[in-house]
C-alpha positions in Angstrom: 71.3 93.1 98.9 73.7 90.5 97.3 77.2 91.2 98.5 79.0 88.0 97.1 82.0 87.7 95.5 81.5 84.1 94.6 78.6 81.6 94.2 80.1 77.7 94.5 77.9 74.5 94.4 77.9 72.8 98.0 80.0 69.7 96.1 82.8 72.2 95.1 83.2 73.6 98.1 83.3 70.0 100.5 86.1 69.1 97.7 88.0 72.8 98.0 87.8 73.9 101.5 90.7 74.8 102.8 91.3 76.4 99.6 88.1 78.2 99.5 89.0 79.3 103.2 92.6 80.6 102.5 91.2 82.5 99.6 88.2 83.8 101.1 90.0 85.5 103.7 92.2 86.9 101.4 90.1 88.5 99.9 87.9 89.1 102.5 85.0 87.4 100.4 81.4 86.5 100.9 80.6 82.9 99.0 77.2 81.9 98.7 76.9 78.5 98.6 74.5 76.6 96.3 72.1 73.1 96.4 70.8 71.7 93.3 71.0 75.6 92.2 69.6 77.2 95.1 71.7 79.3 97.8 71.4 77.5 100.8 74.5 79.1 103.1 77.1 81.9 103.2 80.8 81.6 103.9 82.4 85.1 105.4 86.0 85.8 106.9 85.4 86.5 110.9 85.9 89.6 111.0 83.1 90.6 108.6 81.0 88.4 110.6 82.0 90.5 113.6 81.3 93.6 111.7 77.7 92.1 110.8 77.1 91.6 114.2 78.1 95.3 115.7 75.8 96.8 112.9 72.9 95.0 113.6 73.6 95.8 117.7 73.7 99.8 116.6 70.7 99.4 114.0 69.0 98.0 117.1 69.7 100.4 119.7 67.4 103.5 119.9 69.2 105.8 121.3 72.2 105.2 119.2 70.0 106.1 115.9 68.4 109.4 117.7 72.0 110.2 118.2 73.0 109.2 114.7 69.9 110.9 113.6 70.6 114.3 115.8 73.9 114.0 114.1 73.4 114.1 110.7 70.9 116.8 111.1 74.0 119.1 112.7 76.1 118.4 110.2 73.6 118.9 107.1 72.6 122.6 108.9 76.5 123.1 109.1 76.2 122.6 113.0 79.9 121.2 113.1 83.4 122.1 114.4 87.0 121.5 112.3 89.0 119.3 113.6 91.8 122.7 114.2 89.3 124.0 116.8 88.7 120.7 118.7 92.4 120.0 118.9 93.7 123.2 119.8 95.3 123.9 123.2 
């Protein structure tokens, strides 16, 4: 999966920084960042970082998928409750 918003040459990017930075988060983009034509990094605002971690922590839980899993299962069968029945007094 290739999720980037921008490809830059590792020469561009060491002359651009803190312009690549400011623009990157933004626009909360992913830059792939290129040596004699091949990607060889990523650049990603914090927070998407973050988020990349806390996926791959659920993706790697067990229990989490089976829940997940369990989940999807009740809601495809119809095995769910409207929001006016949790929240009522």
């Amino acid at each position: 999966m290739e999720d980037f918003q921008q490809i830059l040459p590792v020469t561009k990017v060491k002359r651009n920084l803190l312009d690549i930075l400011r623009r990157m988060e933004e626009e909360e983009a992913t830059i792939a960042i290129t040596r004699n034509g091949e990607p060889v990094s990523v650049m990603m605002p914090y927070s998407r970082y973050e988020a990349l971690l806390e996926t791959i922590d659920i993706l790697s839980d067990k229990q989490i998928l089976e829940s997940l899993e369990k989940s999807k299962k009740d809601f495809e069968s119809g095995k769910v409750f409207h929001h006016e029945e949790v929240w009522k007094d």
